[in-house]
C-alpha positions in Angstrom: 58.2 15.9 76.4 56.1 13.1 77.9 52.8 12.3 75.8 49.6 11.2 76.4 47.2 9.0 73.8 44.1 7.4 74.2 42.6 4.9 72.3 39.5 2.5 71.8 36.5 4.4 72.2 33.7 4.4 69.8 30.4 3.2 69.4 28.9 0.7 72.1 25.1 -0.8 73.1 24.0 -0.8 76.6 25.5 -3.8 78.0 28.3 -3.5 75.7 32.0 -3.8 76.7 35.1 -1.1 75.7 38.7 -1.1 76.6 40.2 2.3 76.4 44.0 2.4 76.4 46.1 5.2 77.1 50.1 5.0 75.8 52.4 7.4 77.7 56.0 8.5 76.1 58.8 10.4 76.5 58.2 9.9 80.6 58.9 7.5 83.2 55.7 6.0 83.5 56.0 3.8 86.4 56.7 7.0 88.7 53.4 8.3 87.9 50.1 8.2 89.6 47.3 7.8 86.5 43.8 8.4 86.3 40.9 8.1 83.8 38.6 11.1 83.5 35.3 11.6 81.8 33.4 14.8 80.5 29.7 14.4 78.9 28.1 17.4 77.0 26.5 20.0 80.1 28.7 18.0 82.9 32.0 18.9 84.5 34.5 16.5 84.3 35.1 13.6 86.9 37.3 11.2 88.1 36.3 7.7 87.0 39.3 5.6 88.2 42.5 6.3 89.3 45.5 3.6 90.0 49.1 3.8 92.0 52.5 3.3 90.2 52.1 -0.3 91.2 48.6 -0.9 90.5 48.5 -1.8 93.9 45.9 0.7 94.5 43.1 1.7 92.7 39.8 4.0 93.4 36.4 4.5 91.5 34.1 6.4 91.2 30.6 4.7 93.0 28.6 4.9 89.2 31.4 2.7 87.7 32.5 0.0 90.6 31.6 -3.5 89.7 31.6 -2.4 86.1 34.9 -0.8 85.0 38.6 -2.0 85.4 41.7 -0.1 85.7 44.7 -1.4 85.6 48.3 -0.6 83.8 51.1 -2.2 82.2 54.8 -0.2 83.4 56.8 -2.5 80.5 54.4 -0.9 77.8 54.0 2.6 79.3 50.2 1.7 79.2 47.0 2.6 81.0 43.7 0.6 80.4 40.1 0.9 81.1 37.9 -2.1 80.6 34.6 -1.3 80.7 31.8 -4.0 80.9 27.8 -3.1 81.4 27.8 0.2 79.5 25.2 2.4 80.1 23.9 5.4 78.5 25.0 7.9 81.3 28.7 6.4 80.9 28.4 8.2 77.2 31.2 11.0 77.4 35.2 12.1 76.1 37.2 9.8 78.2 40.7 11.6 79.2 43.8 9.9 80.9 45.9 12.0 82.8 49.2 11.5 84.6 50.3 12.6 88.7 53.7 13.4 87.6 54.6 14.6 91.0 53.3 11.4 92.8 53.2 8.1 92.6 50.6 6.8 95.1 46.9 7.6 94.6 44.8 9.2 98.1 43.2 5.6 99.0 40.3 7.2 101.3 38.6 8.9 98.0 39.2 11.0 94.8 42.3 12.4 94.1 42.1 16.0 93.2 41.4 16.8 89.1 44.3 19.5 90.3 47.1 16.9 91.0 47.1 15.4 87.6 49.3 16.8 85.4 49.8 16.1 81.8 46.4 14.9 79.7 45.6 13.0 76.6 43.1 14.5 74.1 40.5 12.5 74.9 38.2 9.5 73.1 34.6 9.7 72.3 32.7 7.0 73.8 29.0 7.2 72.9 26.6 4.5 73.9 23.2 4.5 73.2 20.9 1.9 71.6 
């Protein structure tokens, strides 16, 4: 049964930086597609960032470029988020999810919330000043 955790959200000032980490067993991680997903209180949720099996690929979402990172480590079944700049508006429960049936990412815009699936429980981030 593969699982999903995320950790390192919390409590961050504008401007402030977070890395959110996401440790996948009981998978093969390195076959899978992964994204980061967010959902604030009233809002849908959204694709912030998605990354290729390799890492070799990578999308985000326009509100986060320049700001957040994505990246993953296949010898520690681990997917990260650094986030730098936080703003207000980034304030949500960050989700990673895994593309168990792919292992590329669509590299002309979002993949589909539809094609990931298996999901962590999610991490609060909150910033506000």
């Amino acid at each position: 049964q593969v699982q999903l955790l995320e950790t390192g959200g919390g409590l961050a000032q504008p401007g402030d930086s977070l890395r959110l980490s996401c440790a996948v067993s009981g998978g093969t991680f390195s076959d899978y597609a992964m994204g980061w997903f967010r959902q604030a209180p009233g809002r849908e949720r959204e694709l912030v960032a998605d990354i290729s099996w390799s890492g070799t690929h990578t999308y985000y979402r326009d509100s986060v470029k320049g700001r957040f990172i994505v990246s993953r480590d296949n010898a520690l079944n681990t997917l990260y988020l650094q986030m730098n700049a936080l703003e207000p508006d980034d304030t949500a429960v960050y989700y990673c999810a895994a593309d168990t049936e792919n292992s590329e990412i669509l590299l002309f815009g979002p993949t589909p919330e539809g094609e990931f699936d298996l999901w962590g429980r999610g991490t609060q981030v909150t910033v506000s000043a």
